[in-house]
DRENDOMI-802700 format. One record per residue (C-alpha): residue number from 1; residue in three letters; x, z, y. Coordinates in steps of 0.25 Angstrom, whole numbers, plus 5000, padded with zeros to 4 digits. Example, Ala and Ser with C-alpha at 12.3 -4.5 7.8 and 13.67 -1.06 7.14 Angstrom:
2
+-----+-----+------+------+-------+
:   n : res : east :   up : north :
+-----+-----+------+------+-------+
:   1 : ALA : 5049 : 5031 :  4982 :
:   2 : SER : 5055 : 5029 :  4996 :
+-----+-----+------+------+-------+
This chain:
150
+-----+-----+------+------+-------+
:   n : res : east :   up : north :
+-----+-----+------+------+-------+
:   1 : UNK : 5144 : 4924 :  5273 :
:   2 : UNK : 5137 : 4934 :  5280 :
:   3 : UNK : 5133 : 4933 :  5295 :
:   4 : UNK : 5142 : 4947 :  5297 :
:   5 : UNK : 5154 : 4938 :  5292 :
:   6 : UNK : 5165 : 4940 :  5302 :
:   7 : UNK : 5166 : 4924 :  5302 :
:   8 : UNK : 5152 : 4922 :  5300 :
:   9 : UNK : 5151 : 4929 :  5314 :
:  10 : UNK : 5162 : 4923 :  5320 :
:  11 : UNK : 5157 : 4908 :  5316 :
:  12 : UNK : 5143 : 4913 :  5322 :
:  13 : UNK : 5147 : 4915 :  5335 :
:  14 : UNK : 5155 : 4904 :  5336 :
:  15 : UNK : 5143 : 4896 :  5332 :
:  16 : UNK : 5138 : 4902 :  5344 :
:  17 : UNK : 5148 : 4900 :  5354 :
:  18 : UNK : 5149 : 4885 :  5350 :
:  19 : UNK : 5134 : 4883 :  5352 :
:  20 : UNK : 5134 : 4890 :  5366 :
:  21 : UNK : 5131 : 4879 :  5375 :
:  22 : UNK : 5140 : 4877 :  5385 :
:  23 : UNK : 5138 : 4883 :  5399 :
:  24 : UNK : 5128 : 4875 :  5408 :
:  25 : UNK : 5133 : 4868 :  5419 :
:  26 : UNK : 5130 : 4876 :  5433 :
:  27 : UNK : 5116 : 4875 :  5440 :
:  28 : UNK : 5118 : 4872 :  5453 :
:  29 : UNK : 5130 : 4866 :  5459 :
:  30 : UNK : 5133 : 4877 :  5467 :
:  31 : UNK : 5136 : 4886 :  5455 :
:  32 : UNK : 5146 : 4875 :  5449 :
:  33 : UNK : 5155 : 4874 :  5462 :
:  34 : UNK : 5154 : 4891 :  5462 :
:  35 : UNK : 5159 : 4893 :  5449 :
:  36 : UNK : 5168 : 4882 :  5451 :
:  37 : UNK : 5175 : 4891 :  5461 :
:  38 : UNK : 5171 : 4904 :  5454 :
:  39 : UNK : 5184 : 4899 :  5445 :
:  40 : UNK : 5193 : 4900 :  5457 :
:  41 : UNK : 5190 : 4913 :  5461 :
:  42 : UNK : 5192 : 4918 :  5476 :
:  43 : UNK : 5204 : 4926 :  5481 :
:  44 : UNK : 5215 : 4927 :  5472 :
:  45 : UNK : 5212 : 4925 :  5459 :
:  46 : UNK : 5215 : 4924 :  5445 :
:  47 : UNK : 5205 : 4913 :  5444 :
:  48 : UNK : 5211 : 4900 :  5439 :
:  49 : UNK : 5200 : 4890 :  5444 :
:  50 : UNK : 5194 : 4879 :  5438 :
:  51 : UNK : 5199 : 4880 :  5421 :
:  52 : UNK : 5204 : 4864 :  5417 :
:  53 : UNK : 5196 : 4870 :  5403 :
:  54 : UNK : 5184 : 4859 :  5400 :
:  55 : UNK : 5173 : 4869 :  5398 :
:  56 : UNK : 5174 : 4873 :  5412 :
:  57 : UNK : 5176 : 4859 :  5417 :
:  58 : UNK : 5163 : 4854 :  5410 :
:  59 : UNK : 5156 : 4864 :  5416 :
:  60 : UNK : 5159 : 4863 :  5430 :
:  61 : UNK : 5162 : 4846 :  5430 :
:  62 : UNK : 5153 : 4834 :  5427 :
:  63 : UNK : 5161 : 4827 :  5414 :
:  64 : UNK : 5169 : 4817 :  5425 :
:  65 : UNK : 5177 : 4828 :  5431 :
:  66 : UNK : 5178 : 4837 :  5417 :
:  67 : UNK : 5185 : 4822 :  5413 :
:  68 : UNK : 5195 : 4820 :  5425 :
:  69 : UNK : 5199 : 4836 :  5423 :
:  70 : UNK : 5201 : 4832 :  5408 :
:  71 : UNK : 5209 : 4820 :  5412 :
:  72 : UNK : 5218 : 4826 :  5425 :
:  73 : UNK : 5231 : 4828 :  5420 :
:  74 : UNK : 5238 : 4836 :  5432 :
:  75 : UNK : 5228 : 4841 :  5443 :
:  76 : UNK : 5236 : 4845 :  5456 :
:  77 : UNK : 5227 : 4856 :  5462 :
:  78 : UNK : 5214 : 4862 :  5459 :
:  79 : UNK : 5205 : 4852 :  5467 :
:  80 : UNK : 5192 : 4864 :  5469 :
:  81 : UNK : 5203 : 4872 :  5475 :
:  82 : UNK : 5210 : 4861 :  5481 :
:  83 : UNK : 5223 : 4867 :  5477 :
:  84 : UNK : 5233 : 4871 :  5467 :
:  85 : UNK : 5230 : 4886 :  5469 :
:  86 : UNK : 5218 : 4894 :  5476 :
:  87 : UNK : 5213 : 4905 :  5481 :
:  88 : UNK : 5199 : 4904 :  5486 :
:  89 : UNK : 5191 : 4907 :  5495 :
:  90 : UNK : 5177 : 4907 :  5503 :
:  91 : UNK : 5174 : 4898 :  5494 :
:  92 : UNK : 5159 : 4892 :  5499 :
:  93 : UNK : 5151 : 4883 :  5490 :
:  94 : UNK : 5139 : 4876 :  5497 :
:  95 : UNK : 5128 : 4873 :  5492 :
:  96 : UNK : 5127 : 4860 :  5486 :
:  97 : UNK : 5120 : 4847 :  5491 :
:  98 : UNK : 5113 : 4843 :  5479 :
:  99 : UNK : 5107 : 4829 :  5477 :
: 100 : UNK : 5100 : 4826 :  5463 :
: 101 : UNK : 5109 : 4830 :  5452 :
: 102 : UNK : 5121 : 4830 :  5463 :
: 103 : UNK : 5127 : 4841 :  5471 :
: 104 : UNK : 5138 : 4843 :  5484 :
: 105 : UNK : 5144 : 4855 :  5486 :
: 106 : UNK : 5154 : 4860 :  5498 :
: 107 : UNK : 5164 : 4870 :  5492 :
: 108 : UNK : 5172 : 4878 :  5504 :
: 109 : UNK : 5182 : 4886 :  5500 :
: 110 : UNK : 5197 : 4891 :  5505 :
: 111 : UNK : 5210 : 4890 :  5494 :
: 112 : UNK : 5221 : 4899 :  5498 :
: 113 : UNK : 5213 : 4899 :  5513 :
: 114 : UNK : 5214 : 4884 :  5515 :
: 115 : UNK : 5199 : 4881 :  5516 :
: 116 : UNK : 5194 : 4870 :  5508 :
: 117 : UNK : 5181 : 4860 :  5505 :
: 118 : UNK : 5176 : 4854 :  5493 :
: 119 : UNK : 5163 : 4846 :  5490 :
: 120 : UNK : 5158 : 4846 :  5476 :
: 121 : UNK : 5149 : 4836 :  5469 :
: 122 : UNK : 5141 : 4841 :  5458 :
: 123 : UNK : 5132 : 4833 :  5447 :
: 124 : UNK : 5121 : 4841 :  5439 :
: 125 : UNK : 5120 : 4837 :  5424 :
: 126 : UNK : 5111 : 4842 :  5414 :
: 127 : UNK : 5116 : 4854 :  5414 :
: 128 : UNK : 5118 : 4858 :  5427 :
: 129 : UNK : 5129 : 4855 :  5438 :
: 130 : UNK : 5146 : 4851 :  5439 :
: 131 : UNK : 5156 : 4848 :  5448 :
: 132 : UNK : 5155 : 4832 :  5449 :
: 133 : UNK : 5168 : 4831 :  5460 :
: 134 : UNK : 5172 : 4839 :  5472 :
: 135 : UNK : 5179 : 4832 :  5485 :
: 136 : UNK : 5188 : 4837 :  5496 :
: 137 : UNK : 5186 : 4834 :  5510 :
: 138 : UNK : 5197 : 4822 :  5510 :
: 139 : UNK : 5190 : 4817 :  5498 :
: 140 : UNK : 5196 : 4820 :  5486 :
: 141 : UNK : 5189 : 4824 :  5474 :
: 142 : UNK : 5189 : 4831 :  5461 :
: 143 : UNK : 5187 : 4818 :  5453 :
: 144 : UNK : 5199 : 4810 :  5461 :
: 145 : UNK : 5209 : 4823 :  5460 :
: 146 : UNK : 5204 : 4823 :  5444 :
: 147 : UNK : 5207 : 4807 :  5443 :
: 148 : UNK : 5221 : 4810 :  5451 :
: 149 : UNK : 5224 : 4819 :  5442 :
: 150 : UNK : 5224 : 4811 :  5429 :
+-----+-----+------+------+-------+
């Protein structure tokens, strides 16, 4: 079997996908809470938000999180646009508060005009930094809807 082999190719560059490494985590935690929100679009949008696909969550999520999204069963609203539906806008991430390998964030943004506030908690790992919890003004939190949710 020869390299120009239709299947020879095709198995090449499957090879070659496999061993692509995954994408690194982000390197500031700014970045991670923009491209959080870059899912959800402004405006009116075909945009579906935050994709319940592992890949994604692995990449924006410390393994906690990635676990209690793997083991909600019915998730009432979309707690990053505190909501069931949105339309986003002037959307505002702070710049984060950082403290060792720990970040805070304030995230201001308006969903369907109604203006809203959420605090993120962020970790950096070896490979740069994710979402670790987010929390309301009242006090709710990502991990305590996730654990609600089961």
């Amino acid at each position: 079997m020869t390299a120009s082999h239709p299947l020879a190719a095709a198995a090449f560059a499957f090879a070659l996908l496999a061993a692509t490494p995954a994408p690194a985590q982000f390197a500031t935690p700014e970045e991670a809470v923009t491209q959080l929100y870059a899912l959800y679009g402004t405006g009116k949008t075909d945009l579906m938000g935050l994709p319940n696909e592992p890949k994604v969550l692995r990449r924006f999520f410390v393994p906690a999180v990635v676990q209690g999204y793997q083991k909600a069963e019915l998730i009432d609203a979309d707690f990053f646009v505190q909501g069931q539906d949105f339309e986003l806008s002037d959307v505002t991430v702070a710049a984060a508060t950082v403290t060792g390998d720990k970040a805070v964030i304030a995230v201001d943004f308006k969903n369907m005009g109604q203006p809203l506030h959420l605090d993120f908690e962020l970790a950096k790992g070896k490979d740069g930094w994710r979402i670790a919890d987010a929390r309301t003004p009242t006090g709710d939190t990502l991990r305590k809807m996730l654990a609600r949710s089961r």
